[in-house]
N, C-alpha and C positions, 0 to 999 in steps of 0.2 A: 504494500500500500504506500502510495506516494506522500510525503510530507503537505502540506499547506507552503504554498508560493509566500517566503517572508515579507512582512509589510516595509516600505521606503526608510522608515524609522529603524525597522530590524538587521535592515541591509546596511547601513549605518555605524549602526553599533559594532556590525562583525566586520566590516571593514576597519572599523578604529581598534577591533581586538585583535586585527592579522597583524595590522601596520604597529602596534603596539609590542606582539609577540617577535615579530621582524625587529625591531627598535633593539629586544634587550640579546637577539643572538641565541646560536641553536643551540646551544649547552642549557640555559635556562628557557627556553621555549619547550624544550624535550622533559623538562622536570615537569615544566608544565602540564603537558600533553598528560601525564601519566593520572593528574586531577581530575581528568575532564571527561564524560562519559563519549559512548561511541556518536551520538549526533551533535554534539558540540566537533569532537576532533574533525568530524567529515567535513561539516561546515565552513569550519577554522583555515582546513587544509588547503581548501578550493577556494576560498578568500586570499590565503596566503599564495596561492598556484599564481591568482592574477594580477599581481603585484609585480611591477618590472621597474620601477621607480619610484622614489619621493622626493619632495623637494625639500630644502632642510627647514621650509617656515613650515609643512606638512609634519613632520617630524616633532619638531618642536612643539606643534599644536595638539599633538596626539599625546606624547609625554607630558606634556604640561596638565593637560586634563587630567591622567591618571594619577598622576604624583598629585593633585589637591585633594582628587578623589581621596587616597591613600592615606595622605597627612590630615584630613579631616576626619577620617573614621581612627587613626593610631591618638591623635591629640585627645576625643573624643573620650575612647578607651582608658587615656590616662588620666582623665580628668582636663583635660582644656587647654587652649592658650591661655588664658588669662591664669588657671591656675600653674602653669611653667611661670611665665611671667612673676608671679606673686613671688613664688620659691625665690627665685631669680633675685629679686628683689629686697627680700628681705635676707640673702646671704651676700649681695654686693651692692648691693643701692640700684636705683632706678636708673640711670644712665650708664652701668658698667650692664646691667641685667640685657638695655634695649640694644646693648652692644654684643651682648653674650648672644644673643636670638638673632640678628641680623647675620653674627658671622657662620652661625650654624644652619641657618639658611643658605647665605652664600655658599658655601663650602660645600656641599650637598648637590648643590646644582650648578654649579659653577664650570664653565666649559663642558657644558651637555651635549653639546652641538658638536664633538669632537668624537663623540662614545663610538660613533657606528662608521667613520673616515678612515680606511687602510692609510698602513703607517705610513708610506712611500708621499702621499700628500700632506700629511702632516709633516713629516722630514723636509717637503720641499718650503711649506709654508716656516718652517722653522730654521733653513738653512742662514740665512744672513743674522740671524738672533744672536743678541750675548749669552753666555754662558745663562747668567741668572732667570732672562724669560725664560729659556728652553728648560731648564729644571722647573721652573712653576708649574709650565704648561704639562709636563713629563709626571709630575707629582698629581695631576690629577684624570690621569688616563689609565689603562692599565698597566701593571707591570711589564706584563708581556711584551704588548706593543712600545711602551719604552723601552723596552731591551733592545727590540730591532730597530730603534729609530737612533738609541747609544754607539751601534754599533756600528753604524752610518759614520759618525763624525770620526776625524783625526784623534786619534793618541791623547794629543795638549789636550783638547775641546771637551773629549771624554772624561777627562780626569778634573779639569774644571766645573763639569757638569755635574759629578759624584759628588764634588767638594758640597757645591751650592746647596745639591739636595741634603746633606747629611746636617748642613749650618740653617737650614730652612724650620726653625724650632717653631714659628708662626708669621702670619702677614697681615697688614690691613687690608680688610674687606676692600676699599676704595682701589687699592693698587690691584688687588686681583679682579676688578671692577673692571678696569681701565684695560688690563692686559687683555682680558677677554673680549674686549669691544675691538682692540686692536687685530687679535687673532680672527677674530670672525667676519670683517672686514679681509683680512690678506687669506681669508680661505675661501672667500667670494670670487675671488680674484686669480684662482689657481685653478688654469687650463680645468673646464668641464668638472668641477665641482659642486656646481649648483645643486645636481640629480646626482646624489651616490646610490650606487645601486644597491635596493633589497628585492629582497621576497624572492618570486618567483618558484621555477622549479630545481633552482639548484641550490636557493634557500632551503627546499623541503627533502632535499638531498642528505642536506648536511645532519638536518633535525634527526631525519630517520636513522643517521648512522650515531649518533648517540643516544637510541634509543637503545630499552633491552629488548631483546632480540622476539618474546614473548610478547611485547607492547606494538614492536614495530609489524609483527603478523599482525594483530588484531587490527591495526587500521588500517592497513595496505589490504583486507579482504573488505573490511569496510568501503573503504573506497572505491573497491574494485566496483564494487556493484552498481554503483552511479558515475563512476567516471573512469572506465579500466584504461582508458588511454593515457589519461597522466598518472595512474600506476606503472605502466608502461613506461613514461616518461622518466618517472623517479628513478622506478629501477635501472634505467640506463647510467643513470649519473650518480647511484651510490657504488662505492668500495664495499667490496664481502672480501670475506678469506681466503676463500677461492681466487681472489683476483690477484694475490701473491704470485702465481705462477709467470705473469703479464710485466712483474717486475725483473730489471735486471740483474746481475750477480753484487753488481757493487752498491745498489740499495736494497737487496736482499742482506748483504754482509753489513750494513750500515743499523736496520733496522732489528736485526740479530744482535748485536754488542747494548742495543740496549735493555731489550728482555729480560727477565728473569726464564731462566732455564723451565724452573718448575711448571710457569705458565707456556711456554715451547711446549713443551710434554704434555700434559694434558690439552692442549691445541691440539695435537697432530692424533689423540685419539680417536677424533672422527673426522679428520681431514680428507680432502680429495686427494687420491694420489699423488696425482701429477703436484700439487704443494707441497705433499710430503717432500716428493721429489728432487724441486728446487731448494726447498731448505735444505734438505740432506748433505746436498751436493755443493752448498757455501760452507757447512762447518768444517772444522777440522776433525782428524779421524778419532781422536779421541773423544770429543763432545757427541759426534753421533754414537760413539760405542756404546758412552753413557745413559745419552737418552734411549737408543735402541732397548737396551737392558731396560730401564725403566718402563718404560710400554709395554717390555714382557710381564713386566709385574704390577701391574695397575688396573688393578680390577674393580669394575661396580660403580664406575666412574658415573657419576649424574650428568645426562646431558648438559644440563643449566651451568653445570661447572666447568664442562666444555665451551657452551658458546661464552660462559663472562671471562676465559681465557682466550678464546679467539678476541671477542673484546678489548682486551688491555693492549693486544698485539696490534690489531687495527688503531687504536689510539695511537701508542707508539708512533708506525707509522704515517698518519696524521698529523700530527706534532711533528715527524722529520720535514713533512713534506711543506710544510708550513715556513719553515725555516730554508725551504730551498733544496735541503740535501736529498730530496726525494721526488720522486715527478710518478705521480700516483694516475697508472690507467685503467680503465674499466673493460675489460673483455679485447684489452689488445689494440681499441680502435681509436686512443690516441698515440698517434707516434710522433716520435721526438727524433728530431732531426741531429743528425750529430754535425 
């Protein structure tokens, strides 16, 4: 039996819940997913499918909603602004208090507009920078992406940059006011940045591969049923374990050194051969002797324990690939040009 066609208003809301879930990134979109019954994810998914751009006052206007949503029902829960406020107040005086609440405001949302930007544009928008903006703006992105945007500059710049962050004990709201008016201006202004891209089907790509393996059946049959072409779709452009064999020896041997053995071995319990194969065939004769032996004696093994070891292996190489040292393809049909 077919659903009810949703009302303009309904249409609405689930586009502001896809652009929303697009907004925070597939790792937490995927936690998400796991909350939400089967006709929210269907819905969600096909929301999120026809998503090929935002623009960043789109963005802004989507987060912005939720986050009052968010801090009016958490406020609420704790008793209020005015009762923060009062606390506030009666432990620093009334003008240190509207300063304590301003800056934890700011601070909170401060360079939002930055969250969902690959790093390669923010490194361009930060190249000419003194050391001290590019640690501002670096202290409130994430780690990660500050790693690869550190690793971008010279030696000096690098070590300059460290220094900043590490002497950065606090700052005026005003100054990280002004940096960020600057930054969002020179990120206006940086070749085809207006539209960064989300959603889409290689957004629902990424979701599905951080789902568990059990969560990601259950909506890929769901969806199958109303839309099997972008099941189809997906599945072209997610990485499975299977698609280890598609890799070559020196990012098979790259994505191997980072493993834990144990999870090797319980992977290749119910591997496809031909993966067997190629892992085999990158170790050294002693490691497979090991693991060989061990798979002789490993019995009763729980599937579930298999695929959350396929799992960490697929992460791994994820995270190589992210960083460059891996060029991850699906079924063979992207090739790399040497």
């Amino acid at each position: 039996m077919k659903r009810p066609a949703p009302s303009d208003e309904q249409v609405t809301a689930a586009n502001k819940a896809a652009a929303f879930m697009v907004a925070l990134g597939e790792e937490t979109a995927a936690e998400i997913y796991k909350y939400l019954d089967d006709d929210e994810v269907e819905q969600l998914s096909l929301e999120i499918a026809s998503i090929d751009s935002l623009s960043q006052d789109e963005i802004k206007a989507v987060m912005d909603e939720f986050y009052e949503i968010f801090i009016a029902q958490k406020i609420s829960a704790e008793g209020g602004q005015q009762y923060s406020m009062n606390v506030l107040t009666n432990a620093f005086g009334k003008e240190k208090a509207k300063m304590i609440m301003q800056r934890i405001h700011d601070s909170n949302r401060a360079f939002e507009f930055l969250k969902n930007v690959d790093y390669k544009t923010i490194l361009t928008m930060l190249s000419n920078e003194l050391p001290q903006t590019i640690a501002l703006v670096l202290t409130h992105i994430n780690s990660k992406k500050s790693a690869q945007i550190i690793a971008e500059f010279p030696n000096d710049i690098q070590v300059e940059i460290f220094k900043r962050i590490a002497d950065m004990d606090s700052i005026s709201p005003e100054i990280v006011r002004n940096v960020e008016e600057i930054m969002s201006e020179k990120l206006s202004s940086v070749g085809s940045v207006d539209m960064v891209e989300f959603g889409g089907v290689n957004y629902l790509a990424d979701v599905m591969n951080n789902l568990d393996m059990q969560t990601e059946k259950t909506i890929m049959e769901e969806l199958n049923d109303s839309d099997p072409e972008l099941v189809d779709e997906i599945q072209k452009r997610m990485f499975v374990f299977d698609d280890i064999a598609f890799l070559d020896n020196r990012e098979i041997q790259a994505f191997l050194r980072e493993c834990d053995t144990k999870d090797i071995t319980v992977a290749l319990k119910a591997a496809n051969p031909e993966v067997t194969k190629v892992i085999f065939s990158n170790m050294s004769q002693r490691q497979q002797e090991t693991i060989k032996t061990d798979l002789q004696y490993l019995h009763n093994v729980r599937m579930r324990d298999v695929e959350d070891a396929q799992r960490k292996i697929i992460a791994t190489i994820r995270r190589l690939e992210e960083t460059g040292e891996i060029v991850m393809s699906k079924g063979g049909l992207d090739e790399i040009i040497p």
